[in-house]
VOPAGU-2260 file (C-alpha; in pm, 1 decimal, decimal comma):
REM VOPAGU-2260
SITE   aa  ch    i         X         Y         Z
SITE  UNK   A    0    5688,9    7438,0   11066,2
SITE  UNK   A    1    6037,7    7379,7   10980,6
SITE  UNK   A    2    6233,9    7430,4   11295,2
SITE  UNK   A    3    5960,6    7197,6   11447,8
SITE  UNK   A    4    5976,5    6940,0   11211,2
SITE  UNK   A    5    6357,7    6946,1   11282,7
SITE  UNK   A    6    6253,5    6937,3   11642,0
SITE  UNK   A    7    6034,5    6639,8   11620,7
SITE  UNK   A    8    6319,5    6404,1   11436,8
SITE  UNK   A    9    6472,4    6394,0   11827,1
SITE  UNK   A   10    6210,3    6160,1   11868,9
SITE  UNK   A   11    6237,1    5918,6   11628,0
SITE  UNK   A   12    6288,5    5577,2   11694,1
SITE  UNK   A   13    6629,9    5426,0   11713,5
SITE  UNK   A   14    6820,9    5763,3   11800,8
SITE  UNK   A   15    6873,2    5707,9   12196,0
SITE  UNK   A   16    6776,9    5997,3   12291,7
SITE  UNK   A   17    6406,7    5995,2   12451,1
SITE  UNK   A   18    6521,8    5782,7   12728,9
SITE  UNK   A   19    6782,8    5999,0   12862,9
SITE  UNK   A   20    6522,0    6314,2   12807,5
SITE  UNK   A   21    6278,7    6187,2   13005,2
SITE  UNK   A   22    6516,8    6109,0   13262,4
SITE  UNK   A   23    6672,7    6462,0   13230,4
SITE  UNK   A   24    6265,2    6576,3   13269,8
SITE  UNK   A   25    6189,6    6326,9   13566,2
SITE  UNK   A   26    6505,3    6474,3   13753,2
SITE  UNK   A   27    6402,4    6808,7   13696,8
SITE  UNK   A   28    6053,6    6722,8   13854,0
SITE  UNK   A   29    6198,7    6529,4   14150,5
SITE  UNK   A   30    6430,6    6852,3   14219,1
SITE  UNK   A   31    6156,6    7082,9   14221,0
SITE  UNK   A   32    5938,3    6885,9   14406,8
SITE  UNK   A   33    6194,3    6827,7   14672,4
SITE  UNK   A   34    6293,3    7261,2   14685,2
SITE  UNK   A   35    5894,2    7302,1   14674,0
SITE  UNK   A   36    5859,7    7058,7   15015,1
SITE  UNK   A   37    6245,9    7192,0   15181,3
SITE  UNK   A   38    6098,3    7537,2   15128,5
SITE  UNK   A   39    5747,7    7473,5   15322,5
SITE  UNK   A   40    5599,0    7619,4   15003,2
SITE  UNK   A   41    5316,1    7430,1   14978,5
SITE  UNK   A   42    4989,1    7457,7   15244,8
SITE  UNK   A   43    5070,7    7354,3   15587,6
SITE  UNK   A   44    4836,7    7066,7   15547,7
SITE  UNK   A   45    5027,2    6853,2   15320,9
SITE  UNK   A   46    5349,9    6885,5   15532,2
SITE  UNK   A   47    5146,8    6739,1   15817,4
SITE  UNK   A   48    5012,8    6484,9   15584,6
SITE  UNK   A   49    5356,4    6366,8   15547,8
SITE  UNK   A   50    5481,5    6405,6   15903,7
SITE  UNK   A   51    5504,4    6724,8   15948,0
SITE  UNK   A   52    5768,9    7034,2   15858,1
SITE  UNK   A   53    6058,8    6805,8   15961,6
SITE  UNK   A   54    5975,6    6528,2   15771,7
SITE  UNK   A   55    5901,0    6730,5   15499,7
SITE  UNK   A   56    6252,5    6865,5   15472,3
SITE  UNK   A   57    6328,4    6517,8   15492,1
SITE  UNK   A   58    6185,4    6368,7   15190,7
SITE  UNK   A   59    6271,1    6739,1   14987,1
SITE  UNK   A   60    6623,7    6687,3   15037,6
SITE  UNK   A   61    6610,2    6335,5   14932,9
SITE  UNK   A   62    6405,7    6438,3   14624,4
SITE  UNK   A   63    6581,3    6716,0   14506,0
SITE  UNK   A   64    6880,0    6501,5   14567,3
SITE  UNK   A   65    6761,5    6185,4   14381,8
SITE  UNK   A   66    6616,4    6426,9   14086,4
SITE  UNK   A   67    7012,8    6583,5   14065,0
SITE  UNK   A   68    7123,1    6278,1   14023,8
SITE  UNK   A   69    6885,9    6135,1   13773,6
SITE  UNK   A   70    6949,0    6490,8   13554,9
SITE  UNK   A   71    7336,9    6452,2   13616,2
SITE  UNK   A   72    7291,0    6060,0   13465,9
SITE  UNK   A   73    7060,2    6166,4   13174,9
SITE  UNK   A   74    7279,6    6459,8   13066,5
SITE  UNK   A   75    7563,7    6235,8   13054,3
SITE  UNK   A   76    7393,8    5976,4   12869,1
SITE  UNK   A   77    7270,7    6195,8   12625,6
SITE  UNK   A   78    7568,8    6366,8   12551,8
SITE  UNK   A   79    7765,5    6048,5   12553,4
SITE  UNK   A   80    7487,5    5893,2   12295,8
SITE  UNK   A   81    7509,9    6195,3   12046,3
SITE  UNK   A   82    7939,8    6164,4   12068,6
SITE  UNK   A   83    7943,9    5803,2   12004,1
SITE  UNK   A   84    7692,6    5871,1   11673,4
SITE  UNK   A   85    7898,9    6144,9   11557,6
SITE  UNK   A   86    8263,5    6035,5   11638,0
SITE  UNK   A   87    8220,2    5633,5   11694,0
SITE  UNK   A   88    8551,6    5474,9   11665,6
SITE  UNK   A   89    8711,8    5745,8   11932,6
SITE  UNK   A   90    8893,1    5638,8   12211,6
SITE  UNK   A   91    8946,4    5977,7   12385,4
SITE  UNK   A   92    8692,4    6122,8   12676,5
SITE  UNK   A   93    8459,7    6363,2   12529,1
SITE  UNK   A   94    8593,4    6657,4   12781,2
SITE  UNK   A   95    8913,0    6600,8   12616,8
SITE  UNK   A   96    8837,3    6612,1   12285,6
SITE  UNK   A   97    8649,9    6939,7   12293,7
SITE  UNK   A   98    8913,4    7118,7   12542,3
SITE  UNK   A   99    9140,0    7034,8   12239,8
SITE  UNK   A  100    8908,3    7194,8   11959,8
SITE  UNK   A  101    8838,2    7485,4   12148,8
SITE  UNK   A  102    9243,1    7554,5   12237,1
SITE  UNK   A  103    9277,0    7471,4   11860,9
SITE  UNK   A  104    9005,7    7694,2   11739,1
SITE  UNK   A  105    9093,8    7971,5   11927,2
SITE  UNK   A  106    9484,6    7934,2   11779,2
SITE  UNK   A  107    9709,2    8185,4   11557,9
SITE  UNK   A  108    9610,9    8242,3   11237,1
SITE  UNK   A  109    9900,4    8030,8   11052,9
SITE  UNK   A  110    9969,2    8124,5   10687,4
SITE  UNK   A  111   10249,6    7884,3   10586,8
SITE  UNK   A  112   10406,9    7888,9   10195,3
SITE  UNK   A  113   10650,1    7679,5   10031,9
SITE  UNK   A  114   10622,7    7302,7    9915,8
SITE  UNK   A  115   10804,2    6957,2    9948,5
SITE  UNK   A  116   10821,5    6738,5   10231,5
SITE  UNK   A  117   10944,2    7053,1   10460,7
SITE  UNK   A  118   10607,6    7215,6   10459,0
SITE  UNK   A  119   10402,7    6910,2   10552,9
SITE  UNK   A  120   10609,3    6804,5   10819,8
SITE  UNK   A  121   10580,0    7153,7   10956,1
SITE  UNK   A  122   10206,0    7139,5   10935,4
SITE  UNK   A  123   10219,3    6794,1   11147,7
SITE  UNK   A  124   10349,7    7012,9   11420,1
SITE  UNK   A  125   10064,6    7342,3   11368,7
SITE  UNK   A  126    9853,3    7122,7   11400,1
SITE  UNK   A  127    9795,3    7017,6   11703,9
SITE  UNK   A  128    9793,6    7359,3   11875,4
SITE  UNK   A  129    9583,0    7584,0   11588,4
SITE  UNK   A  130    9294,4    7460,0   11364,0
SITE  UNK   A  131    9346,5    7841,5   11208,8
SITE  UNK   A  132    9580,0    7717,7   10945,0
SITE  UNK   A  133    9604,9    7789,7   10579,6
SITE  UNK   A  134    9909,4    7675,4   10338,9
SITE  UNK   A  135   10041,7    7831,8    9982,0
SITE  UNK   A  136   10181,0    7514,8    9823,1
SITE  UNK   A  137   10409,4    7548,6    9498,3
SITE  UNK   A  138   10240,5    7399,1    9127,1
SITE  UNK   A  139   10566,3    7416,6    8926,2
SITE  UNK   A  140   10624,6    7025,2    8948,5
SITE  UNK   A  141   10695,0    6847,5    8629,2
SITE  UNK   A  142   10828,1    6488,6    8755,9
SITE  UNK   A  143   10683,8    6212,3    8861,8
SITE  UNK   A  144   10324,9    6119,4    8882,7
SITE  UNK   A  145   10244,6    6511,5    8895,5
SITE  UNK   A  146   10445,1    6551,1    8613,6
SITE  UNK   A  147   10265,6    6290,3    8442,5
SITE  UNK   A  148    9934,8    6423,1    8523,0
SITE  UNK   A  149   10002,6    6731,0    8395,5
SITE  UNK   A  150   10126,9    6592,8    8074,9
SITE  UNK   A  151    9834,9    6399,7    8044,6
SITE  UNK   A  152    9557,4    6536,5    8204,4
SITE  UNK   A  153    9604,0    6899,5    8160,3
SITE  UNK   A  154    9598,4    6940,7    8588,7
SITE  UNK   A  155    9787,0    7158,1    8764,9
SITE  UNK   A  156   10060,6    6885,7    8974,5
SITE  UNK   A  157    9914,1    6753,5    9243,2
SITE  UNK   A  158   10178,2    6611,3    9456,7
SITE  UNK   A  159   10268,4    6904,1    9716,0
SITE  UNK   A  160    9940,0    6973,6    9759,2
SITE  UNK   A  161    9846,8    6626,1    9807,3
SITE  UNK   A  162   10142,9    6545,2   10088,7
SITE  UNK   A  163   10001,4    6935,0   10270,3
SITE  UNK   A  164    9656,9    6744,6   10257,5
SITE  UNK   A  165    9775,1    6427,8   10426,7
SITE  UNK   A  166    9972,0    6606,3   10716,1
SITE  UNK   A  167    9693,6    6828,5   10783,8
SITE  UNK   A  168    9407,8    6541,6   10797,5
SITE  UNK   A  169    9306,5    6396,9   11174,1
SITE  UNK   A  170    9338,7    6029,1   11102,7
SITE  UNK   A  171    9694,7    6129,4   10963,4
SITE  UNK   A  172    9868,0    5798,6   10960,1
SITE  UNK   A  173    9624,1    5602,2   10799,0
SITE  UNK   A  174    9519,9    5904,4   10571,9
SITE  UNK   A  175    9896,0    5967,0   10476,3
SITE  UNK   A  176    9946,7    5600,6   10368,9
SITE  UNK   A  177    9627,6    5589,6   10150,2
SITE  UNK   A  178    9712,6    5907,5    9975,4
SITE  UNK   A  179   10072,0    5836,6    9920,6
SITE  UNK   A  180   10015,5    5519,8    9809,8
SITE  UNK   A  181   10215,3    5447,4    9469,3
SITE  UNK   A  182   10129,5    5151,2    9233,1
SITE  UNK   A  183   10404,1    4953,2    9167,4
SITE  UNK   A  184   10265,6    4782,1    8865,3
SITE  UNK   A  185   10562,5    4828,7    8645,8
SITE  UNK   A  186   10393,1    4744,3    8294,6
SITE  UNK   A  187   10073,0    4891,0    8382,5
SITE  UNK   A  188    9922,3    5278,4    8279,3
SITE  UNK   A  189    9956,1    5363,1    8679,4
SITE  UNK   A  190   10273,6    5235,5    8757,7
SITE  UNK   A  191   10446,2    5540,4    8981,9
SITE  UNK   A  192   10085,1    5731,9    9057,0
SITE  UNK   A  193   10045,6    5815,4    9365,3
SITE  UNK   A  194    9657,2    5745,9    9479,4
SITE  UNK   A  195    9603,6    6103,1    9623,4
SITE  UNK   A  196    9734,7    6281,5    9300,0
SITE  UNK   A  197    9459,6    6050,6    9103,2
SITE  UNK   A  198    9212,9    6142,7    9347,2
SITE  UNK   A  199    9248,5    6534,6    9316,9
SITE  UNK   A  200    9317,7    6487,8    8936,1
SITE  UNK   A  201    8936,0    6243,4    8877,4
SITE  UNK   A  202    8731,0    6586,3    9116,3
SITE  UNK   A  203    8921,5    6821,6    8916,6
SITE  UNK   A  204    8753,7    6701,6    8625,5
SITE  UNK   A  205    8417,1    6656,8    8789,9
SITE  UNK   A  206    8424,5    6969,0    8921,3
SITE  UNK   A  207    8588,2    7143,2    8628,3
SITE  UNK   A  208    8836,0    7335,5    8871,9
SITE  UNK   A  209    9162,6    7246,4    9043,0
SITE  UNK   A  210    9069,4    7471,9    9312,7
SITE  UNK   A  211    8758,5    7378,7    9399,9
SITE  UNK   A  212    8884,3    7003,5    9330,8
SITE  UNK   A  213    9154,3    7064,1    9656,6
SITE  UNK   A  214    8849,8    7245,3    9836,7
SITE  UNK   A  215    8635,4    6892,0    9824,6
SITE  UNK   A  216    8972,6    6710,0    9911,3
SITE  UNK   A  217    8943,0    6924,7   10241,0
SITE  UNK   A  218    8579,3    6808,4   10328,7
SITE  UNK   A  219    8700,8    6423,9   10246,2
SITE  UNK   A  220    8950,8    6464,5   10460,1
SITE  UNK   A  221    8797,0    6678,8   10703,2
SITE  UNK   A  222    9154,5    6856,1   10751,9
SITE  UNK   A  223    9202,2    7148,6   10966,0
SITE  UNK   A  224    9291,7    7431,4   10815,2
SITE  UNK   A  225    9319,1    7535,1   10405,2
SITE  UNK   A  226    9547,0    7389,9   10172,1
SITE  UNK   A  227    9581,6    7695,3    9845,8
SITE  UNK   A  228    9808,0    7656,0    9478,6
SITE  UNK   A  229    9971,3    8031,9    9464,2
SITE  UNK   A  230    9763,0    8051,2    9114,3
SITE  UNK   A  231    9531,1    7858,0    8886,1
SITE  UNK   A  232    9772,4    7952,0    8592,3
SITE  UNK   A  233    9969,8    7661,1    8413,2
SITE  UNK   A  234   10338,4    7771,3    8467,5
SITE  UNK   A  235   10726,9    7645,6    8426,9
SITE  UNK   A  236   10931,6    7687,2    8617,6
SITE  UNK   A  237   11283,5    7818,9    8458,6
SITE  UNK   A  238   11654,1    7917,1    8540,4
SITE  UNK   A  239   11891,6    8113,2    8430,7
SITE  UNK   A  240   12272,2    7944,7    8515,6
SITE  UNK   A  241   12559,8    8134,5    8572,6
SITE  UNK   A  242   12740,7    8065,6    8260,5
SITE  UNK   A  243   12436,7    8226,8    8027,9
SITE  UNK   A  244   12239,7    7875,2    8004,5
SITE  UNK   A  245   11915,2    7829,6    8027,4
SITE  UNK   A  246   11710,0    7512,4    8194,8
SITE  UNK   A  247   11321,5    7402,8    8135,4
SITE  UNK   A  248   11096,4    7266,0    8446,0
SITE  UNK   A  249   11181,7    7195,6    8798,2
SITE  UNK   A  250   11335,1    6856,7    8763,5
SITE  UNK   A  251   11585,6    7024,9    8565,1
SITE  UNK   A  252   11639,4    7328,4    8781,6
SITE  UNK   A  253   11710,4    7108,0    9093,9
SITE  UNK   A  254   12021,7    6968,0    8909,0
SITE  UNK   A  255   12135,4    7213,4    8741,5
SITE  UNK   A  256   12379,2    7368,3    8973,3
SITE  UNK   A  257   12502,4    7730,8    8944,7
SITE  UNK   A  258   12162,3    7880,0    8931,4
SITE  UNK   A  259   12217,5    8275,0    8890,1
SITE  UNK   A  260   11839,8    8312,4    8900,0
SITE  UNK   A  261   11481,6    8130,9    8850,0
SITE  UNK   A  262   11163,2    8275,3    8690,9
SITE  UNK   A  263   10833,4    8181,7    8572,3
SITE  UNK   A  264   10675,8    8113,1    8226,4
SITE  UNK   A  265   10516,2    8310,4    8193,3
SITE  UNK   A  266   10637,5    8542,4    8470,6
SITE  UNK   A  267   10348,0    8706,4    8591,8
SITE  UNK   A  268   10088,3    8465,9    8670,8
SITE  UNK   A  269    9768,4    8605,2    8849,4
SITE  UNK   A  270    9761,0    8461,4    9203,3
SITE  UNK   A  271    9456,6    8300,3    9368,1
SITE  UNK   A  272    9212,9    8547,7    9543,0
SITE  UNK   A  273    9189,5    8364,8    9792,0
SITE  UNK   A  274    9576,5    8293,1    9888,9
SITE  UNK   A  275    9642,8    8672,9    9882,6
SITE  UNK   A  276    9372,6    8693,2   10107,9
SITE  UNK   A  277    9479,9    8451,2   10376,7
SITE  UNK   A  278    9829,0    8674,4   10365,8
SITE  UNK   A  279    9641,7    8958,4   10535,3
SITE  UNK   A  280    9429,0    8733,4   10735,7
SITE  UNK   A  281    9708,8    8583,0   10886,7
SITE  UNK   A  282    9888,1    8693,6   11217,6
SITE  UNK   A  283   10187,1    8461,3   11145,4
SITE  UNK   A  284   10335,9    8405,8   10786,4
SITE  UNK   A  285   10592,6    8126,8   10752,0
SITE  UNK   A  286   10805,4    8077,7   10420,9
SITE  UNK   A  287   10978,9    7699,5   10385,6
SITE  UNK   A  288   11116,0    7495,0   10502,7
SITE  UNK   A  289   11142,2    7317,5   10150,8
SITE  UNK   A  290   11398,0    7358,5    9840,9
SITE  UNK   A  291   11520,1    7706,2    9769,7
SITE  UNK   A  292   11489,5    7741,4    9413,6
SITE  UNK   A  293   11214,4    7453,5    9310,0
SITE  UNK   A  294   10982,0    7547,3    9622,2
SITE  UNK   A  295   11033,1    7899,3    9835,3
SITE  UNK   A  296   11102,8    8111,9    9515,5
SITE  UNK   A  297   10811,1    8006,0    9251,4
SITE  UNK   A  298   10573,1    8111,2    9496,6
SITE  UNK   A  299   10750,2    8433,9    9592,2
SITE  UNK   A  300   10726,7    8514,6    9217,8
SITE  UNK   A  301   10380,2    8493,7    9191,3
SITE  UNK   A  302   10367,0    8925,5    9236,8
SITE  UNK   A  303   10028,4    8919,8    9415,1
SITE  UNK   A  304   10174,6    8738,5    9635,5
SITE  UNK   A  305   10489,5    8910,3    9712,2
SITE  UNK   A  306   10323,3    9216,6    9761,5
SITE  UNK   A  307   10062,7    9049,7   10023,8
SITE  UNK   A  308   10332,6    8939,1   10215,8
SITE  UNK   A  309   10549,2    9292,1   10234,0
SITE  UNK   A  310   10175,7    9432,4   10346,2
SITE  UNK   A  311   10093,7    9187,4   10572,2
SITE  UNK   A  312   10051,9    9304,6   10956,9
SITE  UNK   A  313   10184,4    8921,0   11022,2
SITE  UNK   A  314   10518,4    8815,5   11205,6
SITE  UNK   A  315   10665,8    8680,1   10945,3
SITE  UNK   A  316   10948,8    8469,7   10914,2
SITE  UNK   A  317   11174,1    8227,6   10727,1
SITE  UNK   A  318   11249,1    7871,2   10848,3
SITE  UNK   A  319   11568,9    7725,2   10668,6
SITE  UNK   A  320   11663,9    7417,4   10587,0
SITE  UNK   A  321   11839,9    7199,7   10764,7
SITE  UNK   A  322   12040,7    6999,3   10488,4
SITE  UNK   A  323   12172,5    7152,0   10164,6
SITE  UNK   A  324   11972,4    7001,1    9854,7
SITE  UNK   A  325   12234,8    6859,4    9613,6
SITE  UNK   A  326   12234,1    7017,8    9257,0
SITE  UNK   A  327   12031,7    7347,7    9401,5
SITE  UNK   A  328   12208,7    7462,6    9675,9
SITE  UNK   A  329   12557,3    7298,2    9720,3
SITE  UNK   A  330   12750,9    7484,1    9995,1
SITE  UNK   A  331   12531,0    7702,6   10117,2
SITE  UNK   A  332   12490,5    7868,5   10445,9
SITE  UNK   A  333   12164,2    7995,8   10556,9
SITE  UNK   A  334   12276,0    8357,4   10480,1
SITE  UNK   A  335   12334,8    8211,5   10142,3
SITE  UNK   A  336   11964,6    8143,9   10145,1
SITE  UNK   A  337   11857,6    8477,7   10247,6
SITE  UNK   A  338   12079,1    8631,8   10015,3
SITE  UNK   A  339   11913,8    8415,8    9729,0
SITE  UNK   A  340   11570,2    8500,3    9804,5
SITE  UNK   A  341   11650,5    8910,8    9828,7
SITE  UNK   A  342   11814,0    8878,2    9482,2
SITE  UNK   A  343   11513,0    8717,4    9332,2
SITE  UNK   A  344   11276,9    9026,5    9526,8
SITE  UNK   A  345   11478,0    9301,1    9562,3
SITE  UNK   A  346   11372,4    9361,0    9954,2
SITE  UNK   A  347   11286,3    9147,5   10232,3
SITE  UNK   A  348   10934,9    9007,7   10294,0
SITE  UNK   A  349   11032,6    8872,1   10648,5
SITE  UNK   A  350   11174,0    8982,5   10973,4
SITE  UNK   A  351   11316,4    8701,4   11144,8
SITE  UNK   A  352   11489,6    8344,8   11023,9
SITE  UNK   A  353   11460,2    8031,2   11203,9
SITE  UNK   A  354   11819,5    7852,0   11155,2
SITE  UNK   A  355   11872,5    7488,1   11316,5
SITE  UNK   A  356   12167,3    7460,0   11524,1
SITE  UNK   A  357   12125,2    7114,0   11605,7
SITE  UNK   A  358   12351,1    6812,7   11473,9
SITE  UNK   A  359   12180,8    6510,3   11304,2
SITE  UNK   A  360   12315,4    6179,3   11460,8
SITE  UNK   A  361   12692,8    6078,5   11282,4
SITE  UNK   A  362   12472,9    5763,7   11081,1
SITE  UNK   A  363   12213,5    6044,3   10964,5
SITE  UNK   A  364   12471,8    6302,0   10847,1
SITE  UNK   A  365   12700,7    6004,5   10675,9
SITE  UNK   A  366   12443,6    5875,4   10463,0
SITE  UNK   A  367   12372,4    6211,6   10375,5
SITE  UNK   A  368   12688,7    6337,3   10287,7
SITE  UNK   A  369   12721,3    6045,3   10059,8
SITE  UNK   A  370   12407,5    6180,1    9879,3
SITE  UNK   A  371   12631,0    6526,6    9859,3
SITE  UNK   A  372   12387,0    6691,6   10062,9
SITE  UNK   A  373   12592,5    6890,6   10357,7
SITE  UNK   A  374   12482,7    7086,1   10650,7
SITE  UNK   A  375   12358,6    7410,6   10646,7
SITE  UNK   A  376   12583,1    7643,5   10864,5
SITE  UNK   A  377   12353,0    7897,7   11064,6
SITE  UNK   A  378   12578,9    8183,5   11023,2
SITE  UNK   A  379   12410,1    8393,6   11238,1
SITE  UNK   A  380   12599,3    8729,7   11277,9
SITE  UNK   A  381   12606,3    8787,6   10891,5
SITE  UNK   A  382   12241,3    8684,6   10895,0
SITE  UNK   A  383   12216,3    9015,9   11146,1
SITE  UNK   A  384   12430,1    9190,2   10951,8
SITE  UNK   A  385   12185,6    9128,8   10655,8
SITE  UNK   A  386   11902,6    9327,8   10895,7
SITE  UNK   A  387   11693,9    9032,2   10960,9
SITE  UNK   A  388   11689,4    8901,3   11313,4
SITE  UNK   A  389   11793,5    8515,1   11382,5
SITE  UNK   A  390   11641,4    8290,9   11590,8
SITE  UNK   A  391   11872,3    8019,7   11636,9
SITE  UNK   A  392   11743,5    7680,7   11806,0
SITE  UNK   A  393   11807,6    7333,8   11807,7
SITE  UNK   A  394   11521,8    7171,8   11588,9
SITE  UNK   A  395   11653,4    6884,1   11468,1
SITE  UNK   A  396   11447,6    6545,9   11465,5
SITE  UNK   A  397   11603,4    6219,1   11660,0
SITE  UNK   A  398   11469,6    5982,1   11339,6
SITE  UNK   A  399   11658,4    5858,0   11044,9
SITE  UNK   A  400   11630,0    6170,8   10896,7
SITE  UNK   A  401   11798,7    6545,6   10908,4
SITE  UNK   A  402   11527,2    6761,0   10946,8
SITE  UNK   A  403   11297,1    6963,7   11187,9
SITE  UNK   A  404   11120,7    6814,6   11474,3
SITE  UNK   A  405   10773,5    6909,2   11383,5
SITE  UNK   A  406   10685,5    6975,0   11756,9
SITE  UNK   A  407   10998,3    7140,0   11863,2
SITE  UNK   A  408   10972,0    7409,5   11492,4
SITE  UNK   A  409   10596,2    7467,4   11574,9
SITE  UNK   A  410   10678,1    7557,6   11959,9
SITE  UNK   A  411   10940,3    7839,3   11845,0
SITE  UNK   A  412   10719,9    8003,7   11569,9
SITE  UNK   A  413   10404,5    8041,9   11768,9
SITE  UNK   A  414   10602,9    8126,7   12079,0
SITE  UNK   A  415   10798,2    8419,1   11809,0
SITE  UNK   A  416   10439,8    8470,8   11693,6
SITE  UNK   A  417   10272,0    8526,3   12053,6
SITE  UNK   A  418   10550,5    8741,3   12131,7
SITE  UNK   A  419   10578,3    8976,0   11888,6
SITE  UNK   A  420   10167,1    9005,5   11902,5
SITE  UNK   A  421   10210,3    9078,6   12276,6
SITE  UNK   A  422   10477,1    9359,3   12226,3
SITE  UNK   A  423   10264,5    9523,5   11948,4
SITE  UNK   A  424    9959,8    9562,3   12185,9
């Protein structure tokens, strides 16, 4: 009584649908009519009734043709009646949108991990060719609105996971603008909050979990793929310098220059179930782009995690940065970045590095040296030397800013992805 009661709400009024049914039904009479009279197989009599076996092939053809068309015409209304109720406002043809969700569905499974602006603008690119997509974003901010937040609200920050959110969501543009959205009331309580950290902060105390809050973000958004904090623990992040010192929180760490070494606090946070899992679900892992010390490393300290990704069956590799971050990583080369990361783990958890080769435009790289950020040199034959294997491109985006073309950095890890999958077969 159920499924019919389902059934029968077809037919209520006002959902444009019985009129291209009954077409769909009157076509399908017509065209059996018409293959009943072309194929003689009713009695002799009524083909003489309408002129004989000649004219009835006549008027079969031009019934079973007419009762094509009229099924052709009500299919297509129907189907373009249901598309317009589900997905009004869309300017594409149907056949193209689906063709696109089914490549996408059918896409790499893409486990990316880092945080900052580098991992959502490599998301932008993923995209657009997998819906298959799941992303490890860093919690150890304490500036800021997510600083803030946590301060006040007790909520793990927000703000990585919030930008991961906005680059994954379909109406990106619009979506990106609402969530990043900062008020500028300088006197007021949310001068400096950005309107997507207050919305995951007001469902994490609805629902009572930061986790599940980011899960209900997803179905807001209706984002492809899953966005994942390495843990539900509260941590700080801290470093060690190399003169002895010792630093408090990642706004600190990121200028503190002469790191030796970061860790947690505490150090051995339990990592989300459901993050490690993705790690083996995956078939490609990616780690950064994003800051060294404030946004690869946290996550790769997590040990759950660590260990998921030396397990994993994946292709994994390492996508470094284009520009060195001031204060974090002055001078160095993208060997200097691998080198880093192995002294934090103690053995690789990738195969292969993605370095840019690529030269930001003279106005770009100015404005940026003047910031003391420098270029990252893609010292590729020490990077061998180090046993991983480099995969040197020229990535770099043609905007006002030095960093990866989301398109062009996509392309090369699902085409090292698709690869490597076809050789292991």
């Amino acid at each position: 009584m159920r499924n019919l009661r389902r059934f029968l709400r077809w037919l209520y009024p006002g959902m444009r649908i019985k009129r291209w049914a009954a077409l769909i039904i009157l076509g399908l009479a017509l065209a059996s009519l018409g293959t009943l009279l072309v194929a003689n197989l009713f009695a002799y009599e009524l083909a003489a009734r309408v002129g004989g076996p000649w004219a009835a092939s006549f008027w079969g053809t031009l019934a079973s043709v007419s009762g094509v068309a009229f099924i052709i015409a009500g299919v297509r209304g129907l189907v373009r009646s249901i598309a317009s109720a589900i997905k009004p406002h869309s300017e594409d043809k149907l056949a193209d949108v689906v063709w696109r969700q089914r490549r996408r569905d059918s896409g790499l499974k893409v486990l990316v991990l880092g945080g900052g602006t580098g991992l959502s603008t490599m998301l932008r690119g993923l995209k657009y060719a997998s819906s298959n997509l799941a992303a490890i974003v860093a919690v150890s901010d304490d500036g800021g609105s997510s600083g803030r937040l946590r301060d006040d609200l007790g909520v793990l920050p927000p703000g990585d996971i919030r930008n991961c959110l906005a680059a994954l969501a379909d109406a990106e543009d619009l979506m990106s603008r609402l969530l990043q959205y900062r008020f500028a009331d300088q006197s007021g309580e949310l001068s400096g909050h950005s309107l997507g950290n207050l919305l995951i902060a007001a469902l994490t105390e609805i629902t009572g979990d930061f986790d599940e809050a980011v899960r209900q973000m997803h179905e807001i958004l209706a984002i492809r793929g899953r966005v994942f904090p390495p843990t539900l623990t509260h941590v700080t992040l801290c470093a060690e310098l190399a003169d002895g010192t010792h630093v408090r929180g990642e706004t600190a760490v990121s200028t503190a220059g002469n790191v030796s070494r970061v860790y947690l606090d505490p150090e051995t946070p339990v990592a989300l179930p459901e993050a490690v899992e993705a790690i083996y679900e995956a078939q490609l892992v990616v780690i950064g782009p994003g800051s060294l010390y404030t946004s690869i490393i946290p996550n790769l300290l997590v040990p759950d995690l660590a260990r998921a990704l030396r397990e994993t069956s994946a292709v994994r590799a390492y996508v470094c940065n284009v520009m060195t971050q001031p204060g974090e990583t002055d001078g160095f080369t993208a060997s200097d970045h691998l080198a880093a990361i192995e002294r934090h783990l103690g053995e690789p958890v990738f195969e292969f590095i993605v370095v840019n080769d690529g030269r930001p435009d003279q106005s770009v790289m100015h404005r940026y040296l003047a910031e003391g950020a420098q270029f990252v040199k893609p010292d590729v034959q020490r990077i061998a030397k180090m046993g991983y294997v480099p995969i040197r491109r020229n990535l770099i985006s043609r905007d006002n800013w030095a960093r990866h073309d989301p398109s062009k950095l996509s392309r090369t890890l699902l085409g090292l992805a698709e690869h490597e999958l076809a050789v292991a077969i």
